[in-house]
N, C-alpha and C positions, 0 to 999 in steps of 0.2 A: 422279691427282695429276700435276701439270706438274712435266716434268724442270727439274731447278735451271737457274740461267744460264750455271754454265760447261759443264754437261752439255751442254747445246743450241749455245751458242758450240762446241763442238769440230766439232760437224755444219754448220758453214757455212765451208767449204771446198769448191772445187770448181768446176765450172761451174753458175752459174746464169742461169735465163732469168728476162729483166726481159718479162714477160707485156705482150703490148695488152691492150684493152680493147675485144671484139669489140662493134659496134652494129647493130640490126637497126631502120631506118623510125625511127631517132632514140632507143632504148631500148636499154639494155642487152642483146645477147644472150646469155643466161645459159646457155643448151645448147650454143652454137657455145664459150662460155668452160670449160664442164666439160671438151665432147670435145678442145678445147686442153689440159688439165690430163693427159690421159689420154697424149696423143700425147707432151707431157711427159715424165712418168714412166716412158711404158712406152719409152719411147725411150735410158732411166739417165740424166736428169737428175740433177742431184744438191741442185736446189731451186728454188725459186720467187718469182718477186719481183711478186707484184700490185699495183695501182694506184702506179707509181713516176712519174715521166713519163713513159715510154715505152707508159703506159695510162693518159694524157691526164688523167693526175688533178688537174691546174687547172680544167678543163670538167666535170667530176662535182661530183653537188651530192652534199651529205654523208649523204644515204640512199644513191645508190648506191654511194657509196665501200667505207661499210659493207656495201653488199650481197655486194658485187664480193669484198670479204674474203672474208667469209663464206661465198662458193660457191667460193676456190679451195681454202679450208681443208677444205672439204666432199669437195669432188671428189679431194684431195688425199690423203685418208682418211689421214694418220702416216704416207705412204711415203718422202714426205722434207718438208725441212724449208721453212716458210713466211716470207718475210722482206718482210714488207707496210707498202709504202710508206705513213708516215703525215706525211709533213714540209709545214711550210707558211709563207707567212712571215709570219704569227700568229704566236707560242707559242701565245696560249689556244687557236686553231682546231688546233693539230699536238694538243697536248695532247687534246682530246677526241677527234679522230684516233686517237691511241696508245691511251687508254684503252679505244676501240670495238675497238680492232684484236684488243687482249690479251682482250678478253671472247670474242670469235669465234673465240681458238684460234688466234693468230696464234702460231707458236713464238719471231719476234724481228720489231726494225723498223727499218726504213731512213727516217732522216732526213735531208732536202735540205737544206742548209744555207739559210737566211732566202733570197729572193731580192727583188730588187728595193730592201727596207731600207736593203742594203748595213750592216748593223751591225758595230760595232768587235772586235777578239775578244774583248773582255769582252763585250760583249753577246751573241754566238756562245756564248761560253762559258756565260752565264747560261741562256742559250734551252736549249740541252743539258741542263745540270743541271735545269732545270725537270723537263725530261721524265723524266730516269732518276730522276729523286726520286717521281716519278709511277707508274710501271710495276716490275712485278717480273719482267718478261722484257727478254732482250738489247737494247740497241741499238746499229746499226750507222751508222757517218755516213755522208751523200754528197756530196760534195764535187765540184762542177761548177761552178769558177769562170767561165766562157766564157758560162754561162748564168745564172747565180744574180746574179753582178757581186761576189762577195767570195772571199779563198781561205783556207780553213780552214786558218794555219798552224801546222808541225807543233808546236811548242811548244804552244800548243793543245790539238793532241791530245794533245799527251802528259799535258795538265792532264784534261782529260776522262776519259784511261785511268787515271786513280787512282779511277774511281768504278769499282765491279766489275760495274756492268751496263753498262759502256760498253768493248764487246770489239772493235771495228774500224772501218773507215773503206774506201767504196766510192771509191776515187781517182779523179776523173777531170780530174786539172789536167794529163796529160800529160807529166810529168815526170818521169824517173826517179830524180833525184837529191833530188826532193822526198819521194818513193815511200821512199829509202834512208835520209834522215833522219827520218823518222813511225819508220818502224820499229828506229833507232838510240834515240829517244825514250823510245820507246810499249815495248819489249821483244819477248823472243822468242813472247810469246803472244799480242800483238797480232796481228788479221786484217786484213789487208789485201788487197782484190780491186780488179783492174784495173778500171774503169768505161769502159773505151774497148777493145771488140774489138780493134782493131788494138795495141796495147800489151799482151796477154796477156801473152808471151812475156817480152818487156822487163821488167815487173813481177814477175813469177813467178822470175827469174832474179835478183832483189835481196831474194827474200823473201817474193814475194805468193802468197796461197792460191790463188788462181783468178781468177774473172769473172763481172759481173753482163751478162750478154751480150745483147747484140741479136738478130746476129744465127744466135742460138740458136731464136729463133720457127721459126723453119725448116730448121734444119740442125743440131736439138743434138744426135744421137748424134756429128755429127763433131767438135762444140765438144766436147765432153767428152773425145772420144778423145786430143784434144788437148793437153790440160788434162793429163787421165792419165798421159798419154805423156812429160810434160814432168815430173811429180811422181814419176816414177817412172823416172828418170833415164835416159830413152831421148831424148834431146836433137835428136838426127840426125833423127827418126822425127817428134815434136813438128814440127821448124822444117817436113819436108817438108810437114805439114798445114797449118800456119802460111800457106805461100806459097801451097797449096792455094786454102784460104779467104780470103787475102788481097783478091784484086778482087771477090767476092762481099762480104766488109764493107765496100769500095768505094763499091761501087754501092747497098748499102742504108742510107750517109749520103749520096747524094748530092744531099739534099735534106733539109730539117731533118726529124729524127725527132722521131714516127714515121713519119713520110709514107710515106717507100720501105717501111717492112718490112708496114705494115699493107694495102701496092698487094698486095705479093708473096704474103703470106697469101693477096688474093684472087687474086692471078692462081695461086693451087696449088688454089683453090676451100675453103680452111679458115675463112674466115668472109668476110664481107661488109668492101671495103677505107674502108667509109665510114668518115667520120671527123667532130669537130666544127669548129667555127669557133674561134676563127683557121687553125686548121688546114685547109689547100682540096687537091684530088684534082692529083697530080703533073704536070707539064710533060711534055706527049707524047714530047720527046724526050729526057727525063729516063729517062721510064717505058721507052722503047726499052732505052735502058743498061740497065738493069736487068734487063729479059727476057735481054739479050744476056749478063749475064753470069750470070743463072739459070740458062741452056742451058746454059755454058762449063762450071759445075760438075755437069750432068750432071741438074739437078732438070729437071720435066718441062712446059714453058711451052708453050702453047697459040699 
């Protein structure tokens, strides 16, 4: 029996890692995507975010999308919680998305707001309700105006959080005072997670649970410790990690993601750094930075 929705909303808090999507000779790499899974968990992630964009899910046709679920839910085996991107800017294409997702054992789903559309928030708002009138597990929004070209505002959300499978919103408009009013809106039991590594702290500090992380691919025992640290009111301890990690999230936007983080993957040898089109192999002297501040944090570059 699947735990209800607000049982499973209480588990997505925390630090979580927004997964690539490893490719081998142009196919999915499905064994380099488990032992990701693995490195994960046994690492105390605290969840999982597959095919988001951060695992090129414009460029997956809709078998592997669904594959991609399905083997992190697998490799994942119930040790923590699955929150798999199904958002698109269809409804009908998100919608068959969510429904594939929740068959596979997906615990909840993170929805991109429409991009490209640009729709009205009534139309934002209709897209939504399609979905959670659709599925009987959690959904979470994402909200990336920078990319999408519209910003989920919070009056919005807070229309949205009167349906009870629609428990949070991955922020990533950068804004803290937008961050402050979602959750003035939405209530005390609305989730809210930073969508931008660099804004953890800031967010977390008005209210937010955690993060759907970056650059956690490679460094989540210390995203978490972080996280932890900050939830548990060691503040001092928190920011020292914070500045820690800071030029490492740096360096793995310094190029649209995924670019940077799926180079670094390969330059630690955890899967192959290929990637699809539009998406092309990083600026040599991009890639320098990068190793440069790989090293700085102490990971081990070649």
């Amino acid at each position: 029996m699947s735990a209800a929705p607000s049982d499973t909303a209480s588990r997505l808090k925390g630090a979580f890692t927004a997964l690539v999507t490893p490719f081998k000779e142009g196919k999915v790499d499905e064994a380099a995507l488990g032992e990701m899974v693995e490195f994960q968990v046994s690492s105390g992630i605290d969840g999982l975010v597959p095919v988001g964009t951060t695992g090129e899910s414009p460029t997956l046709s809709y078998e592997e999308h669904n594959r991609v679920v399905r083997v992190v839910v697998e490799a994942a085996r119930g040790r923590v919680p699955v929150l798999a991107g199904t958002g698109a800017n269809s409804t009908r294409e998100a919608l068959e998305l969510s429904r594939e997702a929740e068959r596979a054992g997906a615990d909840a789903l993170l929805i991109v707001s429409p991009y490209y559309n640009r729709p009205t928030q009534r139309g934002l708002e209709m897209h939504f309700a399609a979905i959670l009138d659709a599925v009987k597990i959690p959904v979470v929004a994402y909200n990336i105006p920078s990319r999408t070209g519209v910003n989920i505002e919070p009056e919005t959300m807070a229309a949205l959080a009167r349906h009870p499978r629609f428990v949070g919103d991955k922020e990533a408009a950068g804004s803290t005072d937008q961050a402050s009013r979602i959750l003035e809106l939405c209530g005390p039991d609305f989730i809210l997670l930073s969508g931008d590594d660099s804004m953890t702290l800031p967010f977390m500090s008005v209210g937010g649970r955690g993060v759907i992380s970056v650059v956690s691919n490679i460094v989540p025992a210390e995203t978490v410790a972080m996280v932890r640290a900050f939830a548990a009111g060691r503040t001092a301890e928190a920011l020292a990690m914070h500045r820690r990690l800071f030029p490492l999230v740096k360096a793995v936007f310094v190029e649209t993601n995924p670019v940077p983080i799926k180079t670094a993957l390969g330059i630690l040898g955890r899967c192959s750094p290929e990637l699809r089109l539009p998406m092309a192999p990083m600026e040599p002297s991009n890639a320098e930075k990068l190793k440069a501040a790989m090293r700085a944090f102490g990971l081990k570059v070649q």
